[in-house]
N, C-alpha and C positions, 0 to 999 in steps of 0.2 A: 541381682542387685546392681543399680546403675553406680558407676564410679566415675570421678573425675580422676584424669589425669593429665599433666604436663607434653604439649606436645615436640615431637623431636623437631629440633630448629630445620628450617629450609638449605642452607647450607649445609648441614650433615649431610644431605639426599645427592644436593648440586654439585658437590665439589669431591669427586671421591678421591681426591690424592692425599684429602684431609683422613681419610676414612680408611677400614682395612681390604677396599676392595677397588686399591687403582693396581694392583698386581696383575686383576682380573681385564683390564681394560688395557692396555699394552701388553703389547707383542716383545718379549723378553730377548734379546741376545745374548748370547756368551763365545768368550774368547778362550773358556777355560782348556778346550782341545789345544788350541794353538800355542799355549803358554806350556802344555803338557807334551807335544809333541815338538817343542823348538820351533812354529811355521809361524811367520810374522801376520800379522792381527789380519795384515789390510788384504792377505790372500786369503783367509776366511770368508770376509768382509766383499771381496771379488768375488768369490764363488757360491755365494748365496744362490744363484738363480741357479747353480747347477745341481741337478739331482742328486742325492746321495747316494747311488748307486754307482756314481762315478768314479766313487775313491773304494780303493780296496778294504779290505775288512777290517783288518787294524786299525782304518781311521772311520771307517763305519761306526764300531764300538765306542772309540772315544767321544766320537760326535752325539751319539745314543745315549751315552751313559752322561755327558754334561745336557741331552735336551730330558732326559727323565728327571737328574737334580733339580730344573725348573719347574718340569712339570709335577714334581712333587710338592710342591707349595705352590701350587695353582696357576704358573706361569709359560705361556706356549713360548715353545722352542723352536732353532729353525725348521727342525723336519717333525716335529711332534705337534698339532695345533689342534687348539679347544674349540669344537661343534658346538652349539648352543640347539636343541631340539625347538624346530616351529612350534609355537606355541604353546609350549611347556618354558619359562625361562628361568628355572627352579635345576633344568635336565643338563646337561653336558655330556660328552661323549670325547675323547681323547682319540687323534687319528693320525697314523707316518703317513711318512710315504712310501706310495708303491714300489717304488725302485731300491728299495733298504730290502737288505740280506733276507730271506726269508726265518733265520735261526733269529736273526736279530727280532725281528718282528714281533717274533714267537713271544720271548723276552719280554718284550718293552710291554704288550700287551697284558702278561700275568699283572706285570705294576701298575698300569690305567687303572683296577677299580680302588687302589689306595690312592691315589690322588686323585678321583672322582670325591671319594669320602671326605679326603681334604677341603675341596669347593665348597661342599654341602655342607658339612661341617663349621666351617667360616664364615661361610653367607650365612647360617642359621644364628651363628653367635653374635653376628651383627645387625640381626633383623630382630634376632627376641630378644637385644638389650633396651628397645624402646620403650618407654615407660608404660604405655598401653596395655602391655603382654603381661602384664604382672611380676607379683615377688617369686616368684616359681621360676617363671622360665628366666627371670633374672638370676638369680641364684644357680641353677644348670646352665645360661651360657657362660658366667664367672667361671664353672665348673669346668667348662669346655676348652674356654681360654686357657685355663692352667694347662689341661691335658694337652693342648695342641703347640704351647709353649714346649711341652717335654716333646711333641712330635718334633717340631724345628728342630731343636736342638739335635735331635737323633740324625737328621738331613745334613746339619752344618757339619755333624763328624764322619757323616759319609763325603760330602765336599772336602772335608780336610784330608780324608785318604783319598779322595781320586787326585790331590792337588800334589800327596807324596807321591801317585803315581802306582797306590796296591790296590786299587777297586777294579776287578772287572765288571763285565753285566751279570755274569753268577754270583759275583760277590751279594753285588748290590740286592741281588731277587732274593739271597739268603737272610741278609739284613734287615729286609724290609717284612720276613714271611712273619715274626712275631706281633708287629705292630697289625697285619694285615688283621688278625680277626676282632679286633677290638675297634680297628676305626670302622670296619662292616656291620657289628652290633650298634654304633652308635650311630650310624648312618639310618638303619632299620627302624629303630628309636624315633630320629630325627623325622623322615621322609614320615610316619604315621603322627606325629606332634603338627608337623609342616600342613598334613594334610588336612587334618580332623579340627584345626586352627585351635587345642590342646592348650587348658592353661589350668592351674593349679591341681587342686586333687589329682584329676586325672593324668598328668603329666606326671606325679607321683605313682599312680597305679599302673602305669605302664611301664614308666622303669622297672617298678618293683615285679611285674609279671615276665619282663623281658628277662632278668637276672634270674628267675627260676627255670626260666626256659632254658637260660645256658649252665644247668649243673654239671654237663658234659667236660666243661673248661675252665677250669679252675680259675686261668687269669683274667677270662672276662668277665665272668659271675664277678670276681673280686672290682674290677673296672666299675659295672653296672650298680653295685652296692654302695659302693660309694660314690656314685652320681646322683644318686638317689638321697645319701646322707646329707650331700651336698646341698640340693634341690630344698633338699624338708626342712633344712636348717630354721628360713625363713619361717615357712609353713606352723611351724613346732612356738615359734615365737608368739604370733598370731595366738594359737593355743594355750601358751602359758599365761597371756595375759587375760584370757577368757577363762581360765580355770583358776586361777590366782586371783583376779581383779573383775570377774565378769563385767569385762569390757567387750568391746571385739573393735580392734585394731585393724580393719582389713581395708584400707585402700581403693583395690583392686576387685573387692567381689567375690573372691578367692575362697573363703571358709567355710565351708561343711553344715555351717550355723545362720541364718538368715533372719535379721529384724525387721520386723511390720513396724516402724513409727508410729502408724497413720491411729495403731490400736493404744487406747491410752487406758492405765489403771483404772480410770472413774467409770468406765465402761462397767465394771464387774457390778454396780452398783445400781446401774441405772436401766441397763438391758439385757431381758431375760436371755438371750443368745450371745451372750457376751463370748469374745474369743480370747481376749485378752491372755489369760494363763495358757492356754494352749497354740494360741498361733502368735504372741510377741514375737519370740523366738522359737523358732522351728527347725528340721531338718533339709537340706536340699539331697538333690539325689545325688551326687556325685561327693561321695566318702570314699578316702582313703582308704585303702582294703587294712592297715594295723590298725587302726583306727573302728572298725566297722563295728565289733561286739563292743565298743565301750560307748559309740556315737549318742545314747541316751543319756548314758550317764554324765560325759562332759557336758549335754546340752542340757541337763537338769545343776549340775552343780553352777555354770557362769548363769541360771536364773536365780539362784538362792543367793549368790552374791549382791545379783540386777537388783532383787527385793530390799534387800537387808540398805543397798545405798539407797534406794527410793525411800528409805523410812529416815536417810537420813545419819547412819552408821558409815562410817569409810571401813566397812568391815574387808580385810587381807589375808587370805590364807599365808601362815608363816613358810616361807622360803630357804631352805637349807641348800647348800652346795649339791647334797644330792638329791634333791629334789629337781632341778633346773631342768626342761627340757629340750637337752639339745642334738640329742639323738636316738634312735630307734634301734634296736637290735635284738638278736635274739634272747638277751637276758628278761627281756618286758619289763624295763626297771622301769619304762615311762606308763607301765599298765600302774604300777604302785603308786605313782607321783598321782595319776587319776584318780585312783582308790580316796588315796588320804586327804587329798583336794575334796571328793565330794564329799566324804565323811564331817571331814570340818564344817562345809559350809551347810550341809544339811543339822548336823548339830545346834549350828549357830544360828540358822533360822529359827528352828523350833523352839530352843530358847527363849529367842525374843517375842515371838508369837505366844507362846505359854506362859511366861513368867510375865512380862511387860507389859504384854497388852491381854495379860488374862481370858486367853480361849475359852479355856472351861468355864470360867464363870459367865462368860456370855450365853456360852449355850446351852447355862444353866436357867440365868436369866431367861433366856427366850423360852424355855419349856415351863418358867412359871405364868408368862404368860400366855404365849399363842398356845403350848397343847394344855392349858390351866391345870398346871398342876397347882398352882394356889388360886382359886376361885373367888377368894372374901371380897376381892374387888370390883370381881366382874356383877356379883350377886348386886351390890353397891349401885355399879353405874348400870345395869340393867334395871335399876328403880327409878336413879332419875335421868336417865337418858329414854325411859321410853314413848316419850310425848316426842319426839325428835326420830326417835327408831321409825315411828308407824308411819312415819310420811314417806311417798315415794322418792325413789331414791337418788332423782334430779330436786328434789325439795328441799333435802336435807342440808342442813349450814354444817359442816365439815369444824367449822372452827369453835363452831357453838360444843357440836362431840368432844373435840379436843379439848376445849375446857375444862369438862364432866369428867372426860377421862382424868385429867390431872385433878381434883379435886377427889376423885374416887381414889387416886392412888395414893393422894394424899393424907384421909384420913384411912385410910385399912393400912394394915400387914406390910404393904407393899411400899410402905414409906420408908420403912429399915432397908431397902435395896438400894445400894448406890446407883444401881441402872436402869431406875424405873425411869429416867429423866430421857432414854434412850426410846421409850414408848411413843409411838403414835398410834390415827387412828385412821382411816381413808375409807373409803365409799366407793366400793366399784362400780361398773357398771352393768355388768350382768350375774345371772347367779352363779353357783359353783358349779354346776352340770356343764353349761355353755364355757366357763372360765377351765374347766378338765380338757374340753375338747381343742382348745387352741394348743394343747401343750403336745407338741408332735415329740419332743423325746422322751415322754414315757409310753409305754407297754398298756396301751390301753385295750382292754378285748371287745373284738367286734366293732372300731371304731366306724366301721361302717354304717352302724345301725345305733349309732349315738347322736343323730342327728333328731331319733323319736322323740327325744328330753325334750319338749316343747319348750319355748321360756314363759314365764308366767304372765298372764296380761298384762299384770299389774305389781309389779316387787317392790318390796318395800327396806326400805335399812335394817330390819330384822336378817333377811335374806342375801344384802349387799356390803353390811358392816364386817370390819376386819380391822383387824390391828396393824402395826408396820414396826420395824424396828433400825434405828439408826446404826450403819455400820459401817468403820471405819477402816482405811487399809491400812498394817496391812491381811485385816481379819476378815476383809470383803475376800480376799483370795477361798477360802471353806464357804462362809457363812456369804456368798454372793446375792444377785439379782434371783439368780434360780433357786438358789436353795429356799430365799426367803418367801418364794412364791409359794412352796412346796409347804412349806410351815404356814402359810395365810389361809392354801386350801383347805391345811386338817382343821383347823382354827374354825375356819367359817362353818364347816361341816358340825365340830362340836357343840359353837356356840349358838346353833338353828337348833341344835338337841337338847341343850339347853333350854332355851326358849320355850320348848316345846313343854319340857318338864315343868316350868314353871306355870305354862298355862295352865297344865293338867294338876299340879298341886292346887292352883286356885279353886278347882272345879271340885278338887276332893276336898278341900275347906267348907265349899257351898255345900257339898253332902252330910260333911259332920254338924256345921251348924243345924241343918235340922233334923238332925239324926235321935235329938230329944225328941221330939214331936210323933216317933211311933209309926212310920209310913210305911209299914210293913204291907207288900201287896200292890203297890201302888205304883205307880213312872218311876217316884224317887228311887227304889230300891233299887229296881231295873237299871237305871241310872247309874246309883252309885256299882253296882257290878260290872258296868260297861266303864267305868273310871278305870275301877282297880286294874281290869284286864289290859290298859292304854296303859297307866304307871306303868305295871310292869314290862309291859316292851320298852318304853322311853326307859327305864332305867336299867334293864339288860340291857340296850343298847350300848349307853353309856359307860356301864361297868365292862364292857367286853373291850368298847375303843381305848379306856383309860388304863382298865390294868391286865388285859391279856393283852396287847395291841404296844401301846406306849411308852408304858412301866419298862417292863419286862426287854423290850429293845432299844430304849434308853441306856439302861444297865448292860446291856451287850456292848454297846456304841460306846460308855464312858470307859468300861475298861478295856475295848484297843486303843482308845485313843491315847491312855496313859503308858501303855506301851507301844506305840507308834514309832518309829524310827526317821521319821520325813515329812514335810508337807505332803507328800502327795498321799500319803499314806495315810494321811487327817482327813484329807478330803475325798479320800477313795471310802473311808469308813464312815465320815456324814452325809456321804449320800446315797451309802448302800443304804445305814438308816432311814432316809428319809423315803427313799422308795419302796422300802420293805412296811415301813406304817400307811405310804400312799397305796400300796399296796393290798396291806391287810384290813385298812381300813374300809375296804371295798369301793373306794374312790376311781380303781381301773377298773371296776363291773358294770357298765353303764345299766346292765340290765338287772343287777340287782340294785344298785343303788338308785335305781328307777320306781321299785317296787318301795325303800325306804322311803323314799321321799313321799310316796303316794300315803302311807302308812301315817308321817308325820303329817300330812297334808288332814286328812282326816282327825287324825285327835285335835289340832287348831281349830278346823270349822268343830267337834263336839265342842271342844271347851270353851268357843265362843258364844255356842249355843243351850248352853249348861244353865247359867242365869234364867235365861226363859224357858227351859224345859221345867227346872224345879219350880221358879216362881207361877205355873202355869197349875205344877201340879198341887202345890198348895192351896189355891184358889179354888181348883176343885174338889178337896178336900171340905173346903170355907164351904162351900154350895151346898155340899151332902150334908154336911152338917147342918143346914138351916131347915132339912127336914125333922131335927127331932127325934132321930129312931134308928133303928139299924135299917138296913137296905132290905128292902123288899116287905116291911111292914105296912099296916094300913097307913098311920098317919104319912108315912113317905109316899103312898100312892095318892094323900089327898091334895098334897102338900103341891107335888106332880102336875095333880088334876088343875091345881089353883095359880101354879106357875109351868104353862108350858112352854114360854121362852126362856126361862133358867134351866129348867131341865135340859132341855135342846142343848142348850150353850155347854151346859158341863157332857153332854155325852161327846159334842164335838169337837170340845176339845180335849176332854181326857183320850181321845180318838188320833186326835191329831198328834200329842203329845207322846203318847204310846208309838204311834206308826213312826214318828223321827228318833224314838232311840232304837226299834228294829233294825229300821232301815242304818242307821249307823254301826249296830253292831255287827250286823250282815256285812255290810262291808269291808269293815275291821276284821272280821274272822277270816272272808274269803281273801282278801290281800295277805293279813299274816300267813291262812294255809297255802297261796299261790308259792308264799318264801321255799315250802317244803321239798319241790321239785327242782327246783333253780338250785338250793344249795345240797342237795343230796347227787345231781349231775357235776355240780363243779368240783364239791371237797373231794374226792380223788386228786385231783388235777393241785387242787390249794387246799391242802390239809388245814390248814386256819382256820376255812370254812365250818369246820366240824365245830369248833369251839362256838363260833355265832350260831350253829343251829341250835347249840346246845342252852345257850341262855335267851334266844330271841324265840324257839320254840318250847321251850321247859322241857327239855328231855329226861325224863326222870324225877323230876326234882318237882312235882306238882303241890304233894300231899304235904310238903314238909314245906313249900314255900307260902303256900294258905295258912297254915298256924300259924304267922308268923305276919303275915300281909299288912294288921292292920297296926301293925306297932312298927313297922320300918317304913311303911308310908307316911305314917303320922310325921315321923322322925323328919324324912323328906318332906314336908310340907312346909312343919316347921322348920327348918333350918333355912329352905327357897323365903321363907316368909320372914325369919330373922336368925341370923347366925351365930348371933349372941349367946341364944337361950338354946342353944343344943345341948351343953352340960347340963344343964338341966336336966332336961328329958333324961340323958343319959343315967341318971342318977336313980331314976324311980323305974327302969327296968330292971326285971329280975335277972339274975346268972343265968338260969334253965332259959329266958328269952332270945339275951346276946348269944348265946351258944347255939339255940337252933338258926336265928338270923343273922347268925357272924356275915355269911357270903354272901346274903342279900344288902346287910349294909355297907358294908366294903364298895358295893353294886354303886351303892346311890352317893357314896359319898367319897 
């Protein structure tokens, strides 16, 4: 995340006498031997150029012991001077001189890496207070300041006993051994922050690893601990107003939690691959190690919050004294503060999402239309929408459908719905075969060899029509761009099955109508048993997608969602649904739903060809009749002899008439029996499959579904043909009827 920040004035840099590092840049004197041994200043002050090996050991020491007080707060003394390593200007090195006592030496040397630490230590707390470096390492060099405040001071009362005159250089090396391991861990600290150019988390996670590293020593463990509490102060802040106010207050870049602006809500609505709920707000890699098992949870509660103020709520998690986040420890009080943070806020989503803006009743709404669970409408505008259906599906007036549609929803059923005003209607542009194969995250089998699905020469709005439905955030978060796609495909796929049913009722209407007339023997027969066999695949179809398929994981889907505990937990269970019906529906089978299509393909071209096959065979009826007699008598052979271009004409075309309901039912047999090996290889694998073989090939159920054939077909006939007068019907079947055809019409209706 890029951040601005305030840059450090030019004068801070230029002028270091302003600054804590002109110590560093002068060369320090001190008188404090000569005041200590009675020698006046200006014989010091003379004998600077002379080696310290000159004067004897007693003033050896004292001259040692006042240039180590300087060089303990970073300042060279006469015989003690700060090296700077080439090219390193980070490095320092403390060095006598040669001619100093060699015990002395010894001495001054143990104390060098405490006042190395000191350098490093102060040049770091005045490099990482720049604003650039963020709240972190601002907060630990405050940290450091304080600690090296308590160092001085430790210095200033070793100066006040060398000044009573009770410090030796043992004194001083005993005094200083307690501070020694603590400014060496912070040094250690320091020089891997300094290096790795460390800022936020990770300057926590290094303290916090350094300080287990030293369980050996109780006072720097205690040191590191509370560098660390120090450090996170900031950090925790940041935090609380994310978990509290899902804000994120970060400056500096610094948070664990990282916003995409660029991804806006409307997206979930408009684009199938929307990121929106998933990459808004994300994880970055560098977490806190206390922090690390709860990192989802806080970055799911400050988006429940993000939500709840996008709708328009200044919704606040309540803040008690002990709730505050202001520091970490081994009690994990700040794991509770998380807890009850996201509980609220997940509470208080779902809430407003289910009560306010009525979840369930949308996607209730949406399964009476797109998976038709109430159909009177569709029955409706499938009548007068189909002068508009049959046009190709660049022809079709869009606005002209949406009319029809609202006029259909306006006189049916669907007018008592306050959310049918939420319905649209749209026109894709290809079918649902080609519109499966774009959709790369689902689970399609053998998407390799789904590219067979030809598209059709020529498709028409029968093929391309689909419904839409208006959705608002913040219920676009469930009910998104993808979900609603997901709902379009099963929609298209039902209402092609539909279509189909209704052509075939038409055709079995043309059968009954001249089922008076006695055609026993004849095409019509033929015919009408090559119907009945088409009904009933279209309508086991249909009974399988609607109530093994639908129903039954609808009812699954509404009771988690009544027990849900979360959003995420809504939209983990409507689209386990919705994939589990794309699913079953055999919409991820390219290769069976290849064989369905071909299957529906064929009963449209019969039922379109049904008018001229009966009217073809009535005619030839009409002809044999105008011989007078039964077949094969004399007057029919004279009748023959006197017309031998009629006769002609009825033998070829009762010939022709005959050979096209063969040829279609051969077809239809050999496609329905092809289903048999495809779903007897897969139902292993998809136990569902077992159920569609079982209604799509009548497993069992033959003997007992023919009894019963011609009164639930009627039933479907009439009802596609008017929905009014079903009671009707329903009234003049007998008990022993509904009873053997209970599961057949369940099937159809």
């Amino acid at each position: 995340m890029e951040s601005s920040c305030p840059s450090t004035p030019r004068w801070n840099l230029d002028r270091p006498f302003l600054t804590g590092r002109f110590h560093q840049e002068i060369k320090g004197t001190s008188r404090l031997a000569a005041d200590a041994k009675g020698f006046p200043s200006d014989s010091f002050s003379s004998g600077l150029e002379n080696p310290i090996g000159c004067y004897d050991a007693a003033v050896q020491e004292l001259i040692v012991i006042d240039d180590l007080l300087f060089a303990l707060v970073g300042i060279e003394g006469r015989y003690i001077s700060i090296k700077r390593v080439h090219g390193k200007a980070d490095v320092v090195s403390f060095q006598v001189d040669a001619s100093m006592d060699l015990a002395l030496q010894e001495l001054a040397k143990r104390i060098f890496p405490l006042c190395e630490s000191f350098l490093l230590i102060d040049q770091f707390v005045e490099s990482r207070s720049q604003f650039k470096n963020g709240l972190v390492n601002h907060a630990f060099a405050a940290a450091l300041r304080a600690f090296l405040l308590d160092y001085q001071a430790m210095v200033a009362q070793l100066e006040h006993q060398f000044r009573l005159r009770r410090l030796s250089i043992q004194g001083l090396w005993f005094y200083c051994q307690p501070m020694m391991g603590s400014m060496q861990a912070l040094s250690t600290v320091i020089r891997k922050v300094s290096a790795n150019n460390y800022a936020g988390s990770t300057v926590l996670n290094l303290l916090q690893s350094q300080a287990k590293a030293m369980a050996g020593d109780g006072a720097v463990r205690s040191l590191l601990e509370k560098m660390t509490h120090s450090a996170s102060n900031a950090y925790l802040s940041i935090l609380e107003r994310w978990i509290y106010e899902g804000v994120i207050d970060d400056p500096y870049g610094e948070f664990f939690i990282a916003e995409n602006k660029s991804l806006q809500k409307e997206s979930l609505t408009q684009d199938y691959d929307a990121k929106y709920w998933r990459q808004r707000y994300s994880l970055k890699k560098d977490i806190p190690s206390f922090l690390a098992n709860i990192s989802s949870t806080i970055l799911t509660t400050g988006k429940y919050l993000n939500v709840m103020r996008e709708c328009g709520y200044n919704v606040q998690v309540p803040v008690s004294e002990n709730s505050k986040l202001m520091t970490f420890g081994s009690n994990h009080q700040y794991l509770e503060c998380v807890k009850a943070a996201y509980e609220f806020a997940s509470g208080e989503l779902l809430s407003l999402i289910k009560e306010k803006y009525d979840l369930i009743g949308k996607l209730r709404s949406i399964k009476h239309y797109l998976l038709l669970d109430q159909g009177d409408f569709l029955v409706h505008f499938m009548d007068i929408a189909r002068e508009e259906l049959l046009k190709r599906h660049d022809e079709i007036s869009v606005e002209k459908l949406q009319s029809l549609l609202d006029l259909a929803l306006r006189t049916t059923a669907a007018a008592a719905d306050p959310c049918h005003e939420d319905l649209t209607c749209c026109v894709e542009r290809s079918s649902v075969l080609k519109g499966l194969s774009r959709l790369k995250d689902l689970d399609i089998k053998n998407v390799s060899h789904s590219n067979d699905l030809e598209e059709p020469i020529s498709i028409t709005g029968l093929e391309t029509f689909s419904l839409s439905y208006k959705i608002q955030w913040p219920l676009s978060i469930v009910i998104s761009r993808k979900a609603l796609t997901k709902y379009q495909l099963i929609f298209r796929f039902l209402f092609h099955c539909k279509h189909v049913e209704r052509q075939l009722c038409g055709a079995w209407q043309m059968h009954q109508g001249v089922r008076a007339l006695n055609y026993r023997g004849t095409a019509v027969s033929r015919s009408s048993l090559l119907c009945r066999s088409m009904l009933r695949f279209i309508n086991s179809l249909l009974h399988y997608l609607t109530f093994e398929v639908l129903e039954p994981n609808w009812h699954v889907m509404h009771g988690r969602l009544q027990t849900a505990k979360s959003i995420d937990e809504v939209i983990q269970h409507h689209d386990f649904f919705l994939n589990k019906c794309l699913k079953e529906c055999v919409l991820l089978l390219p290769e069976l739903i290849k064989k369905v299509e071909k299957l529906k393909s064929l009963c449209l071209q019969y039922a379109a060809a049904t008018q001229w096959l009966i009217s073809s065979s009535i005619d030839i009826t009409k002809l044999d009749e105008q011989s007078d007699g039964c077949v094969g008598s004399e007057k029919s052979k004279q009748w023959k002899a006197k017309n031998p271009s009629k006769a002609q004409k009825v033998m070829t075309r009762n010939s022709a008439v005959t050979d096209s309901i063969i040829k279609f039912k051969r077809e239809f047999n050999a496609e329905l029996q092809s289903l048999r090996p495809i779903l007897s290889s897969s139902s292993q694998a998809e136990p569902y499959l077992t159920h569609l073989a079982k209604w799509l090939l009548g497993v069992g159920n033959d003997q007992d579904y023919y009894l019963c054939y011609d009164f639930t077909v009627s039933l479907a006939c009439l009802y596609a043909a008017s929905p009014s007068s079903l009671s009707k019907t329903r009234r003049v079947a007998t008990s022993e009827t509904q009873d053997v055809c209970s599961d057949l019409v369940l099937g159809i209706f």
